[in-house]
LOMIVEX-627061 format. One line per 10 residues: number of its first residue (from 1); for each residue x, y, z of N, C-alpha, C, O. Coordinates in Angstrom, 3 decimals. Example, Ala and Ser with C-alpha at 12.3 -4.5 7.8 and 13.67 -1.06 7.14 Angstrom:
// residues 2
1) 13.190/-5.690/7.800/12.300/-4.500/7.800/13.200/-3.300/7.800/14.236/-3.319/8.465; 12.850/-2.250/7.080/13.670/-1.060/7.140/12.900/0.030/7.870/13.409/1.138/8.039
***
This chain:
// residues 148
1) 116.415/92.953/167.350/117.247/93.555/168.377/118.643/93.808/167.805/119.244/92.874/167.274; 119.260/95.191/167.900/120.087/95.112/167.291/121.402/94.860/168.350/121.442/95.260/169.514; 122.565/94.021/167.579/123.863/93.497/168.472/124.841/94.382/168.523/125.086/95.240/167.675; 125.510/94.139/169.704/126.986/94.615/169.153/128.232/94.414/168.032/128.101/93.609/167.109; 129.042/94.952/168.145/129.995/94.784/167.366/130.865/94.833/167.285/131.032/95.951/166.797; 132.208/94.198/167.463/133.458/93.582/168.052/134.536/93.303/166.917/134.237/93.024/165.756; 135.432/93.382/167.259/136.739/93.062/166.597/137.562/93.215/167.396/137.635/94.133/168.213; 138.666/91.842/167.168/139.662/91.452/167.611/140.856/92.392/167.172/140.546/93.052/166.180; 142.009/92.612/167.589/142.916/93.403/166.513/143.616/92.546/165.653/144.126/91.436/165.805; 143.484/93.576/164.413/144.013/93.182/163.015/142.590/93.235/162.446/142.472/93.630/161.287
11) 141.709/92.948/163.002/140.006/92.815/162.471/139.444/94.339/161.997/139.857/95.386/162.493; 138.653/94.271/161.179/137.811/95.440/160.162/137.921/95.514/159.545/138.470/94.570/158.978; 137.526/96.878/158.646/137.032/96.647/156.964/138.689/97.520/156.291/138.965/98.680/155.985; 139.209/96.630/156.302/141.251/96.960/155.511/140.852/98.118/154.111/139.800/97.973/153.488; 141.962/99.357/153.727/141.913/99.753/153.130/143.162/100.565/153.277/143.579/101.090/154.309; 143.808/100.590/151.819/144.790/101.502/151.931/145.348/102.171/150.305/145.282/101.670/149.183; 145.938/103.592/150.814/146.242/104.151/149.337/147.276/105.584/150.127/147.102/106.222/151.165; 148.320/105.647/149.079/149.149/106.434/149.038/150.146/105.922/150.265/150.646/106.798/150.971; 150.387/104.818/150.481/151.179/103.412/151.377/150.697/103.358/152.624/151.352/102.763/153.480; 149.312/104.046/152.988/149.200/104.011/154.437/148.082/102.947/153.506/147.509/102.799/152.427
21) 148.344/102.265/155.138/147.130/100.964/155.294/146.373/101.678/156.689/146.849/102.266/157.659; 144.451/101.198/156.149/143.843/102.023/157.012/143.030/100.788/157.737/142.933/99.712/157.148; 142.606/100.932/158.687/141.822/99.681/159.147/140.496/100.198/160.102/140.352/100.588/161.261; 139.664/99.977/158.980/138.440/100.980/160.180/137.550/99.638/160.726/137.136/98.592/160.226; 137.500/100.391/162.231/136.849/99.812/163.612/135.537/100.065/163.164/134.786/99.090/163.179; 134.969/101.400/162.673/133.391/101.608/162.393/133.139/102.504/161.043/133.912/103.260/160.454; 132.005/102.208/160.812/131.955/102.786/159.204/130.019/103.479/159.058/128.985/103.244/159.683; 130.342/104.269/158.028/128.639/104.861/157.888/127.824/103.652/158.377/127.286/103.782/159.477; 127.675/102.618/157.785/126.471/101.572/158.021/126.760/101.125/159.257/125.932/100.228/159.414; 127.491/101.192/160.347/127.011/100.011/161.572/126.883/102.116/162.761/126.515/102.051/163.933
31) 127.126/103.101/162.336/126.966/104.291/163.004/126.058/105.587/162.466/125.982/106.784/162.746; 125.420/104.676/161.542/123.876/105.830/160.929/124.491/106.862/160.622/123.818/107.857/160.890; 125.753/107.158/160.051/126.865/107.763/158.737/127.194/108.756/160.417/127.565/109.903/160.169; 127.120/108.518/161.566/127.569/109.378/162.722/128.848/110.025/162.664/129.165/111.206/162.518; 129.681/108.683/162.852/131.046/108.514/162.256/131.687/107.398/162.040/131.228/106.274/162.241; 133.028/107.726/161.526/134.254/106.492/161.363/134.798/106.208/162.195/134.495/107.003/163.085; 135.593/105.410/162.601/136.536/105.244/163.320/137.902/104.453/162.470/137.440/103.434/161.955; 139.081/104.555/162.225/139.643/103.774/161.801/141.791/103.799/162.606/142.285/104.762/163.193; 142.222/102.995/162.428/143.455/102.813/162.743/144.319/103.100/161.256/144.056/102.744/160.107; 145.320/103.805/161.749/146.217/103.945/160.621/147.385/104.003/160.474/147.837/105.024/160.992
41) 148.412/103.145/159.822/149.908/103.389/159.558/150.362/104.178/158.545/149.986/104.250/157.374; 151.012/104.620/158.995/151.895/106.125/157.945/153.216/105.456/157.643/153.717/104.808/158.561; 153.735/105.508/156.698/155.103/104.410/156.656/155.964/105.737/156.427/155.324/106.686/155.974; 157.239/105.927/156.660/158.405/107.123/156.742/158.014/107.831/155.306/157.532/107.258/154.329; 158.359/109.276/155.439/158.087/109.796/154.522/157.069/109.833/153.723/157.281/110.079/152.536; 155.814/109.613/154.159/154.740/109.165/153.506/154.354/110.690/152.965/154.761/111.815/153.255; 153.546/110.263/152.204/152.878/111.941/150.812/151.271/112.271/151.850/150.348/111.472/152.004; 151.351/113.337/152.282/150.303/113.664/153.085/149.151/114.084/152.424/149.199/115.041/151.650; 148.197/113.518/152.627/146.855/114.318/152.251/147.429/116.098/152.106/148.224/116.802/152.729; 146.200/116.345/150.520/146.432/117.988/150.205/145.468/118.319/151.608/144.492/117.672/151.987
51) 146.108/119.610/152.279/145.353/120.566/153.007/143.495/120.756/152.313/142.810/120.895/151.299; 143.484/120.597/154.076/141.249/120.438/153.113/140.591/120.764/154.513/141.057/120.717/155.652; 139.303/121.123/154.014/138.640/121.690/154.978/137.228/120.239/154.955/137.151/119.350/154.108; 136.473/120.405/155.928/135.197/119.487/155.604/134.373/120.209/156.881/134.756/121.032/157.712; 133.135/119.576/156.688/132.011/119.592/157.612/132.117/119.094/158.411/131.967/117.933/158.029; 132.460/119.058/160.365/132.245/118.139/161.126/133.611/118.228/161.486/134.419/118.763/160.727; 133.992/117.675/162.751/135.484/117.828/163.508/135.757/116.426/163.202/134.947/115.538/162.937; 137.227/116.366/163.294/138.152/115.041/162.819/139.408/115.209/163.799/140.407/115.914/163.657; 138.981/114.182/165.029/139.951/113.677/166.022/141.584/112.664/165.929/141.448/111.468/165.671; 142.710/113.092/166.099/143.529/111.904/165.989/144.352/111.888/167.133/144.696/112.906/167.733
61) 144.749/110.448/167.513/145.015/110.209/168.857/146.535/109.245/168.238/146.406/108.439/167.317; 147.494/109.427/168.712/148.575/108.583/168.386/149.095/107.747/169.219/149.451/107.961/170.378; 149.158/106.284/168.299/149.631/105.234/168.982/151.048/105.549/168.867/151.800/106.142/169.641; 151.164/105.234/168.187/153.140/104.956/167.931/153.858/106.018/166.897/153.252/106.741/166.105; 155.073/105.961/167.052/155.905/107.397/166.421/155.768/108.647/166.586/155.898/109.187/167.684; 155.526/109.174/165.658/155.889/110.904/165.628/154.825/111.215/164.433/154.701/110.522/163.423; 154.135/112.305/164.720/152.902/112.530/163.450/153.222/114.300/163.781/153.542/114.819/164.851; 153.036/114.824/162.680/153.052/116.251/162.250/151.606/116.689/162.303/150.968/116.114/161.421; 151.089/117.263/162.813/149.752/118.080/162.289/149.879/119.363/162.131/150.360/120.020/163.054; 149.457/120.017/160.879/149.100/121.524/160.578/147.575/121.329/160.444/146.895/120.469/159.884
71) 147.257/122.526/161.215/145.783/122.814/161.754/145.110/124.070/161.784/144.838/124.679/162.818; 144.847/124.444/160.615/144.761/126.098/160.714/146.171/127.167/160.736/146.257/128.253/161.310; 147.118/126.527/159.989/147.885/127.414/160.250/149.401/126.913/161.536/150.562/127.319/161.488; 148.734/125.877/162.612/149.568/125.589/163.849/149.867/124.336/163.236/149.100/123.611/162.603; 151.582/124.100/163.610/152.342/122.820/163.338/152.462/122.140/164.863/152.841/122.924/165.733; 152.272/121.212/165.146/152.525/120.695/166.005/152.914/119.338/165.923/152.257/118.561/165.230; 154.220/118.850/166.751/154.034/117.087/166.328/154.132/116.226/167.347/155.183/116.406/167.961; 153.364/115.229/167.850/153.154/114.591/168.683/153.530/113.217/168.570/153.625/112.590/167.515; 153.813/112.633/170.149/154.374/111.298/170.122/153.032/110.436/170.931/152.152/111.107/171.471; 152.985/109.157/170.951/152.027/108.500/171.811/151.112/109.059/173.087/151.533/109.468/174.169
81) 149.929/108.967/172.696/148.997/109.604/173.799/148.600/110.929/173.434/147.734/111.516/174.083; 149.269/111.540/172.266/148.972/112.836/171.484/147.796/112.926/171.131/147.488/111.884/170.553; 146.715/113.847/171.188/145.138/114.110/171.021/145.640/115.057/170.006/146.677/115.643/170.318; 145.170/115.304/168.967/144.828/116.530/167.789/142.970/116.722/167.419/142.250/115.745/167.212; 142.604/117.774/167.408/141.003/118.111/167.308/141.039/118.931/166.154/141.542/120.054/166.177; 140.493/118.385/165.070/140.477/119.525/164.160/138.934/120.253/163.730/138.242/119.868/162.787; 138.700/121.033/164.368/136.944/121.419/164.123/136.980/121.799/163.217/137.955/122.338/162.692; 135.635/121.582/162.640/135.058/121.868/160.844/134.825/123.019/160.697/134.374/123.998/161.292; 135.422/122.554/159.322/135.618/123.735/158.696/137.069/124.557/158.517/137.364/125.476/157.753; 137.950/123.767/159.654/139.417/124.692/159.477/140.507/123.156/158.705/140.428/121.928/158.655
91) 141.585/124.420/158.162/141.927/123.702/157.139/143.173/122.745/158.161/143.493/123.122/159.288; 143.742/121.498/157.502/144.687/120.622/157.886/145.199/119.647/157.257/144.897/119.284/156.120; 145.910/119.229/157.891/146.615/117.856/157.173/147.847/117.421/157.757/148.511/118.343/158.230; 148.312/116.336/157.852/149.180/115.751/158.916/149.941/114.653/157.780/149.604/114.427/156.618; 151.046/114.093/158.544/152.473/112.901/157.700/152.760/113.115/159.391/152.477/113.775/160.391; 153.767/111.699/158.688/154.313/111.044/159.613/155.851/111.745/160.109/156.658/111.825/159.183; 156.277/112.196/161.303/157.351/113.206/161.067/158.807/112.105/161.741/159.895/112.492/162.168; 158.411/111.033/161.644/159.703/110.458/162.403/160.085/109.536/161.462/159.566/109.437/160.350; 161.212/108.682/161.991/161.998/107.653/161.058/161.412/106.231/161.254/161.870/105.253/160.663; 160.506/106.182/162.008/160.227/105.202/162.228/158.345/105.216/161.400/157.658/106.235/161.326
101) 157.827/103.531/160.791/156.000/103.831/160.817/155.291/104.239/161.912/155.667/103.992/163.058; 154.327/104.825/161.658/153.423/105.753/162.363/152.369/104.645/163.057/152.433/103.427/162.886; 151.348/105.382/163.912/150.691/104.400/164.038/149.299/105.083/164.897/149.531/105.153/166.104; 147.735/105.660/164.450/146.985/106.587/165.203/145.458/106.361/164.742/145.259/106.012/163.579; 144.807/106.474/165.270/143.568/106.173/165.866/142.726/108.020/164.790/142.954/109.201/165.055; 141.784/107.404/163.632/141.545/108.821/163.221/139.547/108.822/163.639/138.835/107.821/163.561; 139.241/109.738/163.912/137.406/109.974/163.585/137.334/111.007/163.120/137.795/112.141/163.251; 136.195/110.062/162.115/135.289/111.454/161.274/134.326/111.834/161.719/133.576/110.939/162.110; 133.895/113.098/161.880/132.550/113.210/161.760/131.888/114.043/160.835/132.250/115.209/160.677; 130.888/113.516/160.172/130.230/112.558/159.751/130.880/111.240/159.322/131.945/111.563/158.796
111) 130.784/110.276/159.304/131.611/108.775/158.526/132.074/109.366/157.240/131.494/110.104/156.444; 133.456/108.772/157.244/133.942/109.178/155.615/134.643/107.948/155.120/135.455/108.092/154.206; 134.441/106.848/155.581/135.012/105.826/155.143/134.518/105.373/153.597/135.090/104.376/153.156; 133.725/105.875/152.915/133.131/105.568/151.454/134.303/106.505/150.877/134.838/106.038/149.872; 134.727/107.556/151.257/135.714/108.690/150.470/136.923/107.785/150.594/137.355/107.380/149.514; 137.744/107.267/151.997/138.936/105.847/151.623/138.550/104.697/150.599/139.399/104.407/149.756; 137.627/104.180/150.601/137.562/103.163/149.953/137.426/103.975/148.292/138.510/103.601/147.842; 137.068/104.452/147.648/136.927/105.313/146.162/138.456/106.153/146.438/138.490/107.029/145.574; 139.713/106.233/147.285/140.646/106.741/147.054/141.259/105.197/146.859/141.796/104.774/145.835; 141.065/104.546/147.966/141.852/102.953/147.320/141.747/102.671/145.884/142.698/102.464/145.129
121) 140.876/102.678/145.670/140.282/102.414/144.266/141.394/103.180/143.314/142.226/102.538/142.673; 141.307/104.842/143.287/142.011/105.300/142.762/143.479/105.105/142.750/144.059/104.960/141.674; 144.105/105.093/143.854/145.751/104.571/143.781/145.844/103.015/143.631/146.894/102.551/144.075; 144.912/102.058/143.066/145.259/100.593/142.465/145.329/101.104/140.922/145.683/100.354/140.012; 144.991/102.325/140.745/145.947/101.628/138.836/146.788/101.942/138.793/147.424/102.574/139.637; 147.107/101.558/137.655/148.953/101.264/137.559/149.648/102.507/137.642/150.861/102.532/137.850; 148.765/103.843/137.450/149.942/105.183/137.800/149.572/105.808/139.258/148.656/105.188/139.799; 149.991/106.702/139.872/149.239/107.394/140.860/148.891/108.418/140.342/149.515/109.131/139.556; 147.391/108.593/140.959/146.429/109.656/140.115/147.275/110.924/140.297/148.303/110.884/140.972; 146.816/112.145/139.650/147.236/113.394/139.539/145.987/113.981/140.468/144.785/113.722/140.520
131) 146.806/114.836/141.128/146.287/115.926/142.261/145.013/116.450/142.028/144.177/116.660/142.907; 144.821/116.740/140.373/143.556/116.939/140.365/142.580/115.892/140.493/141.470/116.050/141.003; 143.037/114.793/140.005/141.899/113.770/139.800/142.069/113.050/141.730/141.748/111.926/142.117; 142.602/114.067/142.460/142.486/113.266/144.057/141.757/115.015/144.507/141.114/115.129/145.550; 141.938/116.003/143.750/141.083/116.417/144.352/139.472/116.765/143.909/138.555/117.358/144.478; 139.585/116.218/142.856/137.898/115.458/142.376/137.419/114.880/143.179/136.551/115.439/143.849; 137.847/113.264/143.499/137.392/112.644/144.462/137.108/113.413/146.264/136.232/113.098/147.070; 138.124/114.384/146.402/137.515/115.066/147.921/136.506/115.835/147.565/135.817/116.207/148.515; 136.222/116.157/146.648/135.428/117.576/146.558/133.969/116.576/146.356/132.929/117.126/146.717; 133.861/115.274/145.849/132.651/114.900/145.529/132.243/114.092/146.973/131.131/113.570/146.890
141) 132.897/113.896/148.222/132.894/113.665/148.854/132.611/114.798/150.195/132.480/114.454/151.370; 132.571/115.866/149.802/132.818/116.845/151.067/134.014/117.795/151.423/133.982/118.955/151.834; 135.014/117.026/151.165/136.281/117.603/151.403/136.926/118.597/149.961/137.346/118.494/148.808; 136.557/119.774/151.280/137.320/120.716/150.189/138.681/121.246/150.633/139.128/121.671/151.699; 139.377/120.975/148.877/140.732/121.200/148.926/141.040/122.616/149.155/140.274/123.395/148.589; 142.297/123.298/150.085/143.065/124.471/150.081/143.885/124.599/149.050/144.666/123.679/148.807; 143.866/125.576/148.379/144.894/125.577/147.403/145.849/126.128/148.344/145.480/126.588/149.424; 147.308/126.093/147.901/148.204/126.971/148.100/148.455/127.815/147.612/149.387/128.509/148.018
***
């Protein structure tokens, strides 16, 4: 019989790279790769994911601060209670736009939490990777990069 699955806050599987710390609620294995779910802090000025497209829509809901999203082209920036929908296939990418850490609720769909954990990986050695070698890792993952 299969159980539920619970966490307290501060609880789940911790991961972080490029200074955001990510904390996912659900991951491929407990959602049959459905989706992710994870919590995330953006610390001021943080380096935003390159613009990318993927398979499947990617929801973000904001707890705390100020978050930027470009979404196809539209800038918009939202404070607490802010919904962003990004359907697949259109390009995006979001930072934190205030002075204060960030703080927002992201889903994938399909689960992409194996693509955070192999980017953690990558920003623990001692340099930070080069753009190409981060956009290796999206592209072997699904996520394809926009050039500018």
């Amino acid at each position: 019989m299969k159980q539920g699955i619970f966490f307290e806050p501060g609880e789940g599987k911790a991961v972080s790279a490029r200074g955001s710390s990510m904390l996912f609620k659900a991951v491929a294995d407990t959602t049959d790769n459905a989706f992710s779910l994870m919590e995330r802090t953006l610390p001021v000025s943080n380096r935003r994911p390159q613009p990318h497209t993927h398979e499947g829509p990617e929801g973000f809901y904001v707890l705390e601060g100020q978050i930027e999203f470009v979404v196809g082209g539209q800038s918009r920036v939202g404070g607490p209670g802010f919904w962003a929908l990004v359907p697949s296939g259109v390009s995006h990418t979001f930072g934190n736009a205030g002075d204060v850490p960030a703080r927002l609720l992201i889903i994938h769909v399909p689960a992409a939490d194996a693509y955070f954990v192999e980017l953690q990986e990558l920003w623990s050695k001692g340099t930070p990777p080069t753009p190409e070698e981060e956009r290796a890792l999206m592209r072997r993952h699904g996520l394809m990069p926009v050039e500018p």
